[in-house]
C-alpha positions as MATLAB code, in Angstrom:
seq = 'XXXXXXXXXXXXXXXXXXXXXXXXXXXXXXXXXXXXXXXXXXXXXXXXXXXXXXXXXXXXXXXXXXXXXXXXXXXXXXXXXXXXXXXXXXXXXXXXXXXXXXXXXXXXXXXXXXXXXXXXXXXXXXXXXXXXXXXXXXXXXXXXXXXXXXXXXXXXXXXXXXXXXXXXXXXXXXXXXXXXXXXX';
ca = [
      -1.230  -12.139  -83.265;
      -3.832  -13.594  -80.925;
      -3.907  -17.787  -80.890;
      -7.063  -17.286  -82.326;
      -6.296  -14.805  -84.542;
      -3.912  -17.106  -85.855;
      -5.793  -19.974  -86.019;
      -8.636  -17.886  -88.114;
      -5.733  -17.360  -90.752;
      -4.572  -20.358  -90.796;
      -8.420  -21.980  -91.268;
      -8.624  -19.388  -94.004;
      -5.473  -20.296  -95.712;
      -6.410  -24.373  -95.404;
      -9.877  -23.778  -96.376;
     -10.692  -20.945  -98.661;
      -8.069  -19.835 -100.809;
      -7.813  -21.783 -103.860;
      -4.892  -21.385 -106.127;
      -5.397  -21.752 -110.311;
      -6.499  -19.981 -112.769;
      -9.887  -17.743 -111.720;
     -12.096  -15.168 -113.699;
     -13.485  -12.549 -110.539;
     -16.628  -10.200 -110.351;
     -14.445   -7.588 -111.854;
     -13.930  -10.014 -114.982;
      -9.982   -9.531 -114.038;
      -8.040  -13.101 -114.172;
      -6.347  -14.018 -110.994;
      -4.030  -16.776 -109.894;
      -5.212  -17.106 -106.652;
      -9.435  -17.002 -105.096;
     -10.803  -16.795 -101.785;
     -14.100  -18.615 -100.685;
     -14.289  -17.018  -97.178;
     -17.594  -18.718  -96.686;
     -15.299  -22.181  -96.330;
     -13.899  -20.622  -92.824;
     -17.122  -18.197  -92.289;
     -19.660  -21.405  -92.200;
     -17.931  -24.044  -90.408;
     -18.646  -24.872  -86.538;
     -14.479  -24.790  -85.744;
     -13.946  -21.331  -87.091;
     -17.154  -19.370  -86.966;
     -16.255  -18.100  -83.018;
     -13.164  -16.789  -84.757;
     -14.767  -15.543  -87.189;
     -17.292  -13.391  -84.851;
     -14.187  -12.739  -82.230;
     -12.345  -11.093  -85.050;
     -15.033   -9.041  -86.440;
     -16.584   -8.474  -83.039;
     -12.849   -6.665  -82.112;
     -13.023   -4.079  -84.682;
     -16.434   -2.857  -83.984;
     -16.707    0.697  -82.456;
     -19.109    1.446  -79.187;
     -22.489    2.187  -79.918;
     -22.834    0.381  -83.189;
     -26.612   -1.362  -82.759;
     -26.614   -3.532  -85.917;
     -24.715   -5.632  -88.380;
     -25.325   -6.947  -91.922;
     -24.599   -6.630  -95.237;
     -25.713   -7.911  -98.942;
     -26.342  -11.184  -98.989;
     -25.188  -13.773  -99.450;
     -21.754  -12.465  -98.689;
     -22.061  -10.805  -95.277;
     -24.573  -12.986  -93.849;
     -22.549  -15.698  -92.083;
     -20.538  -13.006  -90.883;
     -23.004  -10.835  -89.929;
     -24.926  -13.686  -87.932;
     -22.287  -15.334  -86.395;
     -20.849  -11.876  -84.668;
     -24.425  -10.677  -83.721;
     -24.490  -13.780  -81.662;
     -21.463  -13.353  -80.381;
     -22.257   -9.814  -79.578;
     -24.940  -11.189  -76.921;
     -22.243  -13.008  -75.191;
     -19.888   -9.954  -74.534;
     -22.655   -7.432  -73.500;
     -22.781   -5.294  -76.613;
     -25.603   -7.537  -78.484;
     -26.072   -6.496  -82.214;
     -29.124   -7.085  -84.335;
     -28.402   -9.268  -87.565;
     -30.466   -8.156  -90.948;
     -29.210   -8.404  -94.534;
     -29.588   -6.483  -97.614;
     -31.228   -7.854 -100.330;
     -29.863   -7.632 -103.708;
     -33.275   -6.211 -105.667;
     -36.231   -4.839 -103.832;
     -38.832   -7.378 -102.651;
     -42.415   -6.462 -104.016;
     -43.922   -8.502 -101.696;
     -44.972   -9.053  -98.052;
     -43.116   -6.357  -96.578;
     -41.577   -5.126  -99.153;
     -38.040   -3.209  -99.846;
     -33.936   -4.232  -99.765;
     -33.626   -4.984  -96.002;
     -34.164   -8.252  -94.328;
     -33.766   -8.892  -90.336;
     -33.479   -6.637  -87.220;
     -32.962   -3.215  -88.846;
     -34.417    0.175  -87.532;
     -34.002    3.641  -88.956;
     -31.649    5.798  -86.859;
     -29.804    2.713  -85.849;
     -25.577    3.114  -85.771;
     -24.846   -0.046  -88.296;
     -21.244   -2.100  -88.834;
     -21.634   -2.826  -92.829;
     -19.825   -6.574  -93.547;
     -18.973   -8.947  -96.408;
     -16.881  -11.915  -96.071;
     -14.465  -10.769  -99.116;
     -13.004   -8.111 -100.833;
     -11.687   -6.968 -104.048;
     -12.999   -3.713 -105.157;
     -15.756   -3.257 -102.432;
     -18.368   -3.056 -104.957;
     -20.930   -4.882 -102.969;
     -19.930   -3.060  -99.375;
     -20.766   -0.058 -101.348;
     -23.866   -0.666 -102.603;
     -24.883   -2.163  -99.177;
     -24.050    0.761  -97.060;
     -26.194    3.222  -99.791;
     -28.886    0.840  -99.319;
     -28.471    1.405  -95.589;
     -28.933    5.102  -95.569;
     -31.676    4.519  -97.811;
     -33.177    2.996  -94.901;
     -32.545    5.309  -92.959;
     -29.621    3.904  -90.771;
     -26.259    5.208  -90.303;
     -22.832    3.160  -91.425;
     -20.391    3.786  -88.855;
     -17.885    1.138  -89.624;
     -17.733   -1.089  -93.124;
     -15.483   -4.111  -92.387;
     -14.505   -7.545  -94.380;
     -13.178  -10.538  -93.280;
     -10.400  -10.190  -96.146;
      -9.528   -7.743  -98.001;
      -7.730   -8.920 -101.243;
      -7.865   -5.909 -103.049;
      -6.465   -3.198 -101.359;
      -8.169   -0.120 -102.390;
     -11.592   -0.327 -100.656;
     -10.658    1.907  -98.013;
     -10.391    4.789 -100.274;
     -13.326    4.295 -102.282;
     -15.122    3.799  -98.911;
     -13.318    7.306  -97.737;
     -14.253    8.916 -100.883;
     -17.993    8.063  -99.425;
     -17.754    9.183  -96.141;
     -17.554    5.654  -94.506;
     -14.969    4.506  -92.580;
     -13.068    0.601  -93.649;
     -11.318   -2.028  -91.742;
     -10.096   -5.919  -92.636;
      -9.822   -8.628  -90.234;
      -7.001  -10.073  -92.986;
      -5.467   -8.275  -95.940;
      -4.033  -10.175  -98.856;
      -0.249   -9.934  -97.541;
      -1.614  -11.116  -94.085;
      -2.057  -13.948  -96.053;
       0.736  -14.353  -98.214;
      -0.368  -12.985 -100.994;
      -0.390   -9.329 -103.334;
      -2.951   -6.670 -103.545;
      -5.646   -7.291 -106.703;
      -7.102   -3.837 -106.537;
      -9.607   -2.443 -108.992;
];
């Protein structure tokens, strides 16, 4: 593992995971939650953050986003990064209704029809909201290539993404980080 990679982990594991007793999106109790906005927002471990995601991205992907609120600082962070390395990505995010207003419709930011897209969120479980972000995607007429999370604490959201036709990675799993699989 990378020092930096490393260091991401660790920032997640001092700053986002809170142990207790937690009710999640599925309505499933858990003993254990993850707030990867804690590591995804601050100044020390966004650059990881961006590095990280910014590894796993194939060649040719033009944009990155997600549904917000969950993919933005991820989303933003490596689409700045991207400028650095040479392979810039436009940002956008997916809203969670359609606007009825000004310009209208789901998508947010620097997003054009045709365009290769990486699909984020910062966590996890069953993928839910990755899903429904990548369909809104093709509705716009863009292409997922990639869907990736910072963490993955469920374990089975590379399957439901297969059973879609998109491809999933994680920066972290749930064992990477000491922890068991919650899956759906």
């Amino acid at each position: 593992m990378s020092e930096h990679r490393e260091a991401l982990r660790q920032h997640l594991l001092d700053h986002s995971v809170r142990r207790g007793d937690f009710t999640l999106k599925s309505g499933r109790k858990s003993s254990w939650f993850i707030d990867s906005k804690q590591t995804a927002c601050r100044p020390e471990s966004m650059l990881w953050v961006a590095e990280a995601v910014f590894a796993l991205i194939p060649e040719g992907a033009q944009a990155i986003g997600g549904l917000t609120m969950g993919a933005d600082p991820v989303a933003f962070t490596t689409a700045a990064y991207s400028a650095t390395r040479g392979r810039p990505l436009r940002a956008f995010s997916v809203r969670k209704e359609v606007k009825d207003h000004g310009g209208g419709g789901r998508i947010a930011g620097a997003l054009d029809p045709g365009d290769k897209v990486v699909v984020t969120e910062d966590t996890v479980t069953r993928g839910t909201s990755l899903l429904e972000a990548a369909r809104a995607i093709v509705e716009a007429g863009a292409e997922p290539v990639l869907l990736i999370a910072l963490v993955d604490r469920g374990g089975t959201v590379a399957k439901m993404a297969e059973a879609e036709g998109f491809a999933f990675k994680a920066v972290f799993t749930a064992p990477d980080l000491g922890f068991d699989y919650e899956g759906a």
